[in-house]
SELOPA-785704 format. One record per residue (C-alpha): y, z, x; residue in three letters. Coordinates in steps of 0.05 Angstrom, whole numbers, plus 5000, padded with zeros to 4 digits. Each point is the difference from the previous one (the first is absolute). Layout:
# residues N
YZXAla
...
This chain:
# residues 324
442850394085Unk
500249844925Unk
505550474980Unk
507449795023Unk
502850485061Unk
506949915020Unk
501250325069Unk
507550215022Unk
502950285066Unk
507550294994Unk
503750365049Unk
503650394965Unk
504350285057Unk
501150765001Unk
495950164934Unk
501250725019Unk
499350744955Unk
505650375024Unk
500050774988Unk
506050074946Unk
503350475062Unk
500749365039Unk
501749454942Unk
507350434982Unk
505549485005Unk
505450455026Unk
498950125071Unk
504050645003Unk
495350244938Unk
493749795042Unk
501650455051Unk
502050624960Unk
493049984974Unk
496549925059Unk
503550535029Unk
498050464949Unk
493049794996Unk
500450155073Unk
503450684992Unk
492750284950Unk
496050475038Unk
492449865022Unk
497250054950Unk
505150024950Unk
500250404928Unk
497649524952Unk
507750274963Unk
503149755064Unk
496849324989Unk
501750014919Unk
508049945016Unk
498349305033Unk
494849814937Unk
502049325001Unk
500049765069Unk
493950425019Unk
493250454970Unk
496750635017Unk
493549785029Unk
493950585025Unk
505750355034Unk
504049465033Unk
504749424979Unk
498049284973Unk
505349524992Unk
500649634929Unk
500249295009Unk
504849634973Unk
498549434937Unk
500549225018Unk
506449784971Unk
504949685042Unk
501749175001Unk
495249805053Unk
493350424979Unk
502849614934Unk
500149345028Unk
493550135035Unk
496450264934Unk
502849294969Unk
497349595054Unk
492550304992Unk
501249884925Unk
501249325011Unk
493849865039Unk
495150324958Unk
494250095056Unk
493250354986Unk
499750185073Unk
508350205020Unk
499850225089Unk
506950285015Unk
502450075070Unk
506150515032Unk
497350524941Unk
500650665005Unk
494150334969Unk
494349974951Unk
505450474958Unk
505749465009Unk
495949374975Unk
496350414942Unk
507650204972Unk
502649294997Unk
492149774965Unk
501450624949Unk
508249944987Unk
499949295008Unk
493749594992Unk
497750394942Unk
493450265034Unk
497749315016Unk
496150175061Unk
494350564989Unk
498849985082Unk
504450055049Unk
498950205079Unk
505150115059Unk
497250365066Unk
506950285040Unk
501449605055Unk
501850205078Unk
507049614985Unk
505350475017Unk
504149794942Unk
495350244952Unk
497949284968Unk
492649884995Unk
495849424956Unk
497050114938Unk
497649654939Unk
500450074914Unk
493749684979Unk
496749824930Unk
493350015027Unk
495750635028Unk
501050135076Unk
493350135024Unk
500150135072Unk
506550045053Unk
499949895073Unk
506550195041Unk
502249655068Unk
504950545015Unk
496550155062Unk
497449275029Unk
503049965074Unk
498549415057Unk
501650075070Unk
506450094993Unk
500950534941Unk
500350134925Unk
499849374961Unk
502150204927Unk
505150504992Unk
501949764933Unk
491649924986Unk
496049434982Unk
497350334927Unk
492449754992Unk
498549964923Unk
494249784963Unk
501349954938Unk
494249854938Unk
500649304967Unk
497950034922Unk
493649555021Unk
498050525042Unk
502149705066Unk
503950335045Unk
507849865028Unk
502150095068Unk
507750095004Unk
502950235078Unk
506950224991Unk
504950155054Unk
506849795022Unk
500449765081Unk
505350115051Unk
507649644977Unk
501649405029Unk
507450215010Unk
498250635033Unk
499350165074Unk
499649275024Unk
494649755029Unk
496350705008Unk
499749934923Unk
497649285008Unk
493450325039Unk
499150554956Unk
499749584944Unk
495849385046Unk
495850685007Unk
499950204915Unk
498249194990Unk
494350095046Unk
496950734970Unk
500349734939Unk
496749325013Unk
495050355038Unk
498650504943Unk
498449484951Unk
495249655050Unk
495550585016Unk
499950264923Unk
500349414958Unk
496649324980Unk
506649604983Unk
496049534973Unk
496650454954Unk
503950614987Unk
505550094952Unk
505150265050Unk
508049965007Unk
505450265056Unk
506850174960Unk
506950325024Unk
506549905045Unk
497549595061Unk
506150035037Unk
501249295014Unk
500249364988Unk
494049535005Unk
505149405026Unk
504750565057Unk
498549945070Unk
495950245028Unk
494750044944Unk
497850745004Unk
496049954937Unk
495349445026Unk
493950365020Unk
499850194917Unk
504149394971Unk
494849505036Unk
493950374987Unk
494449554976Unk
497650194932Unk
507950274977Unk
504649724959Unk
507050144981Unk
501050034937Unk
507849664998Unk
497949465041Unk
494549854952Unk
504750004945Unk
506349605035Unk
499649435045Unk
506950185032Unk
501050575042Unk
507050164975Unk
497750114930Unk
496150585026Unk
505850495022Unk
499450784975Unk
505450215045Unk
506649845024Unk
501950675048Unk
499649545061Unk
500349294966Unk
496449694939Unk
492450105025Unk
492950284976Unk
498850695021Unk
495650134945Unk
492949784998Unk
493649974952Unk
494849745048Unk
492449874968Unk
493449895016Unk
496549234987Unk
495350414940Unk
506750294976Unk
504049355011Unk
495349604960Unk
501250384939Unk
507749965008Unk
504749784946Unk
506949985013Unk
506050405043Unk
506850135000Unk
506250385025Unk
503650564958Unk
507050005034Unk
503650314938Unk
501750515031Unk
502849805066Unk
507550115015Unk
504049374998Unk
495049564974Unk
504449454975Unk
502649855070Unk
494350055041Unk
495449614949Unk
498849265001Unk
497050054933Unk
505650174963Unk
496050664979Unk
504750574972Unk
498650755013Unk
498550464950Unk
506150284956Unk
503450485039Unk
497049835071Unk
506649825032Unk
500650355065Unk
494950335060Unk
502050664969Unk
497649734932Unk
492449575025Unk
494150224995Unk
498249755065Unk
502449505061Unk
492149794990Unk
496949654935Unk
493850134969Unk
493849505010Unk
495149894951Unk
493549684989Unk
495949774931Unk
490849975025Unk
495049894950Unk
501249354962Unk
């Protein structure tokens, strides 16, 4: 890998598209145009639909919502933290859509990324993973649908990407954002034992770690150091690396989140052939709330990241330089 790649996973937390009928500000003004959207015929007269232009279009004899522009503080804060990272290959987690993530490359990465790819998710809260990528996507593989004994596996997806390297060589990129650790106690611990395991076993049976170019990025759910260690079956894979723990000796220099405590939740595992061509990694926590009290780094947060309803995120972004 001759050419430089820097790899970045960000959850972005709620990256949604809201239709502009949803996204009003005044609740009582909400619901006066709902209920009038609600009052149109089936099907409507497209001069019905004109009297509600902006909120909503005529569309083959139905309604289609308009969708509101990005443009409040935290899709802000969250367009500054991708700025600051500068990745070739961004993955996003808790995103909304492929519409959602190609608005904030457009409005506020200035076109940056020519690819992008989400696949919806089963989540009912409507957040999938996707990624904004400099380099062609040449082939997808979705997880959506990988059960064991005991059910569905990924109902936020583990996104399979390859993606094609300038020297012709392909990268493998699996996406996908496990089970919280702060969620349903310890039947969330076994889901996520459960995610740890699929995934581990996924790489075994379709890749050579020791050959293939091949890295596992998103929201883990957990830490590597809480107890008990759900991630293990992935974290201790032979042939896997992390790519913080490559880059600092010391655990707590690793954190990307603070919602339960100051831990990693946020991972860029490689492959040995990917691991040997790695450069450098770091932490983008810019754009957390409260930064200057929870750091022990004496890092400041961006300007204007002051408060939770100011972040970007509760989670950093990760990044990783390959190809020195």
């Amino acid at each position: 890998m001759a050419t430089k790649i820097r790899l970045s996973t960000f959850n972005c937390e709620n990256l949604f598209s809201r239709a502009r009928a949803l996204s009003l500000a005044e609740p009582a003004r909400r619901t006066e145009l709902l209920d009038r959207l609600a009052a149109l015929p089936h099907p409507p007269r497209k001069l019905q639909v004109a009297a509600l232009a902006r909120h909503v279009e005529y569309s083959a004899g139905g309604v289609r919502h308009r969708r509101v522009s990005i443009s409040d503080e935290r899709r802000q804060a969250k367009a500054q933290v991708l700025r600051a990272v500068q990745a070739d290959v961004q993955c996003l987690v808790e995103a909304e859509s492929r519409l959602a993530i190609d608005a904030v490359n457009r409005m506020h990465l200035n076109g940056r990324f020519p690819f992008s790819m989400l696949i919806e998710s089963q989540d009912p809260r409507g957040i999938s993973v996707g990624l904004l990528s400099k380099l062609p996507i040449t082939n997808l593989r979705s997880h959506l649908f990988d059960h064991d004994a005991h059910g569905l596996l990924f109902e936020r997806d583990c996104l399979e990407a390859e993606l094609a390297l300038p020297d012709g060589r392909a990268l493998h990129l699996l996406i996908t954002h496990f089970h919280a650790a702060d969620v349903d106690g310890n039947g969330g611990d076994a889901l996520r034992r459960r995610q740890a395991a699929a995934v581990a076993q996924c790489l075994a049976q379709r890749f050579d770690l020791g050959r293939d170019l091949v890295a596992v990025l998103g929201d883990l759910g957990d830490s590597p150091l809480h107890a008990p260690q759900t991630l293990a079956p992935l974290l201790k894979l032979d042939g896997l690396s992390d790519v913080l723990a490559l880059q600092f000796a010391i655990p707590d220099d690793r954190w990307t989140c603070h919602l339960r405590q100051n831990e990693q939740r946020d991972y860029i595992l490689v492959s040995d052939a990917l691991k040997a061509t790695f450069c450098e990694a770091g932490v983008e926590r810019r754009g957390l709330p409260d930064l200057q009290h929870n750091s022990i780094a004496n890092e400041r947060p961006f300007p204007g990241v002051s408060t939770a309803a100011r972040c970007a995120s509760q989670h950093a972004a990760v990044w990783a330089d390959f190809g020195c």
